[in-house]
C-alpha positions in Angstrom: -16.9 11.2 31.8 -17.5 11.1 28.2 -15.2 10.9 25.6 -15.0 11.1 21.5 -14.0 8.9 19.0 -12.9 10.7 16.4 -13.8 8.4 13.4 -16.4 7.4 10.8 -16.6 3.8 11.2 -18.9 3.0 13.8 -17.5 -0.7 14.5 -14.7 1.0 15.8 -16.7 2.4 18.2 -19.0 -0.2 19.6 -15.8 -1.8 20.0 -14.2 1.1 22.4 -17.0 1.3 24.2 -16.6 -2.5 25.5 -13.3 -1.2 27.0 -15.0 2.0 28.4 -17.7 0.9 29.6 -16.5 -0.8 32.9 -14.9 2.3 33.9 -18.4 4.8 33.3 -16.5 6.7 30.6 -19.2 7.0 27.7 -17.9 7.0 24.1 -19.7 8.4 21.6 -19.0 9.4 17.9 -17.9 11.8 16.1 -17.1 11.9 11.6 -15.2 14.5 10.9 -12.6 14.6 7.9 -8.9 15.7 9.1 -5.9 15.2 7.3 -3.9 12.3 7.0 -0.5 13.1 6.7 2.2 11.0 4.5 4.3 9.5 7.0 6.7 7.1 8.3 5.0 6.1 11.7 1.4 5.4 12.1 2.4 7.7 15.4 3.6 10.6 13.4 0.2 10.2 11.5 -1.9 10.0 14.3 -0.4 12.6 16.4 -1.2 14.8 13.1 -4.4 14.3 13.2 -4.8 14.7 17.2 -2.9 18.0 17.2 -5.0 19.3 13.7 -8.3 18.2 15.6 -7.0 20.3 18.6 -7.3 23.1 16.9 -11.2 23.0 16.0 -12.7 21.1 18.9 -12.5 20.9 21.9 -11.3 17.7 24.5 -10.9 15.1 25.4 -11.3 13.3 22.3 -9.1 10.3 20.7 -8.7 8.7 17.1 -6.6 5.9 15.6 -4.6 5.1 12.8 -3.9 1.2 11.7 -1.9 -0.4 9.2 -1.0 -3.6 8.2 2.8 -4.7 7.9 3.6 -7.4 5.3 7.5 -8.7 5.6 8.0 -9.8 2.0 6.9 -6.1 0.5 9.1 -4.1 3.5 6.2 -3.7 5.6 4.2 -2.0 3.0 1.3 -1.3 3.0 2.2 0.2 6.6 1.0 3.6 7.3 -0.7 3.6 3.6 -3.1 0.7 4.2 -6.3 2.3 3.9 -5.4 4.2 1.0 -3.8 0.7 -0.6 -7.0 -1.1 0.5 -9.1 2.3 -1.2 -6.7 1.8 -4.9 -5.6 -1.5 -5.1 -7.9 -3.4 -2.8 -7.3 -7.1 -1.3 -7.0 -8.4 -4.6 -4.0 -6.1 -5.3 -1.8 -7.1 -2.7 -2.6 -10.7 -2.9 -1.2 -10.1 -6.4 1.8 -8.0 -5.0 2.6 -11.8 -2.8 1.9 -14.2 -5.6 4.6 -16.5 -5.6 6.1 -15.4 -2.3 6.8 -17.8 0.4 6.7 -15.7 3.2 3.2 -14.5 4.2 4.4 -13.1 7.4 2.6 -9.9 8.8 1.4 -7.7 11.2 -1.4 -5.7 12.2 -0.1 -2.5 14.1 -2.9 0.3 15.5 -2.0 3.7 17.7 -5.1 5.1 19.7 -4.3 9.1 20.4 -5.9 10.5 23.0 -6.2 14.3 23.7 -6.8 16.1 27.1 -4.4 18.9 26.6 -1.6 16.7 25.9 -0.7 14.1 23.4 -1.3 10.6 24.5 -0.5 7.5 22.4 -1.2 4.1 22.7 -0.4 1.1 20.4 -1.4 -2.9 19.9 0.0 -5.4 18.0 -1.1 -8.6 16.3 0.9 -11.0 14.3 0.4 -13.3 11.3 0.1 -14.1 8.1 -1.6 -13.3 4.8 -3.5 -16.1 3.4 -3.5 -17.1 -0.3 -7.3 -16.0 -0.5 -9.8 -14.1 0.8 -12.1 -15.7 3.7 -14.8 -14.8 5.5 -17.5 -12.1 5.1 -17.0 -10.1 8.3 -14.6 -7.3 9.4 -13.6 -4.8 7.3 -10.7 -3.6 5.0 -7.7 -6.6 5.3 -9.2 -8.3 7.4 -10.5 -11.6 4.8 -6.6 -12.2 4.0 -5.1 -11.6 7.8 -4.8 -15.1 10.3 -3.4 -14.2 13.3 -0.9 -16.7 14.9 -2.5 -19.4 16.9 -5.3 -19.2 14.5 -6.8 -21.1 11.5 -9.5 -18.5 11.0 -8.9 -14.8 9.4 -10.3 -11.6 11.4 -13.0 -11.7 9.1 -14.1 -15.3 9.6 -14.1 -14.5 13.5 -17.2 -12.9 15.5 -16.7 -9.4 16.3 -16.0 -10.4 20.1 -13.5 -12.9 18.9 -12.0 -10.3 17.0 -12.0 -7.9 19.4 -10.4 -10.0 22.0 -7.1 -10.1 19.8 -7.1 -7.5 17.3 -4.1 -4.6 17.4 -6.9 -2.5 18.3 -8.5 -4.0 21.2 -5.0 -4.2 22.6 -4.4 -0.2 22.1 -7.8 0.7 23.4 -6.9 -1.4 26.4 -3.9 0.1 27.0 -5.3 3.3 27.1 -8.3 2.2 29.1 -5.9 0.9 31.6 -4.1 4.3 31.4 -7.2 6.2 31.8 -8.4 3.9 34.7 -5.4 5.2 36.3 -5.4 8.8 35.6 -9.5 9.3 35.9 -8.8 8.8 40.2 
């Protein structure tokens, strides 16, 4: 079987293909621009995209949407974190939590999958924002975000390290499990 990742960071997909690849589903990529709608869910977003992709190409193909939740500013950035990371950048919302005590956050991330049908899968990782940026690897938050149990930030981690925790890893393994079921 071989399916699409709809997305233009190719990280993302090396990483889905280390779920995949156990089951002899073949991922491979595909960058196209769809729209991102302005939303309250990172489901409503995704689903969006899954159903507008529908439209021009054909199945079975999946995308994701990620955001990052930070308690002290409502869970903003939320389902405007990559646009937040685009405008104001990690220096931005370190600014936004100067002062603040509590650092608490989350990662969330919803895989979609299409086949015909609407399938949605989410992970979850939680945390804290540190004071400053550390690390070199990752991408987008990942310098500011320590997940719990850790004193290292995403981007201070190897990518398999990562990968073994992230909100994503746990959404493409939930739908790697799913699929693992429904490919018999």
């Amino acid at each position: 079987m071989r399916l699409t990742f709809v997305t233009s960071n190719p990280g993302k997909v090396e990483e889905a293909r280390k779920y995949f690849k156990p089951l002899g589903v073949e991922v491979h990529q595909l960058h196209i621009e769809y729209p991102e709608i302005q939303a309250d869910t990172l489901e409503e977003v995704a689903e969006y995209g899954l159903e507008w992709l529908a439209e021009r190409f054909e199945g079975p193909f999946f995308l994701d949407d990620s955001g990052l939740f930070i308690e002290a500013l409502n869970g903003f950035p939320g389902v405007y974190s990559a646009y937040v990371y685009k405008t104001l950048g990690i220096g931005g919302i370190l600014k936004l939590l100067k002062g603040e005590a509590n650092r608490r956050a989350h990662f969330r991330s919803v895989v979609a999958y299409w086949d015909g049908e609407v399938h949605l899968f989410t992970g979850k990782v939680e945390g804290m924002i540190t004071e400053e940026p550390r690390g070199a690897g990752g991408f987008g938050f990942d310098p500011v975000f320590m997940p719990d149990g850790f004193d290292r930030t995403f981007a201070e981690m190897t990518t398999e390290e990562k990968n073994r925790i992230s909100h994503r890893g746990r959404a493409l393994k939930a739908f790697a499990e799913w699929l693992k079921e429904n490919l018999k």
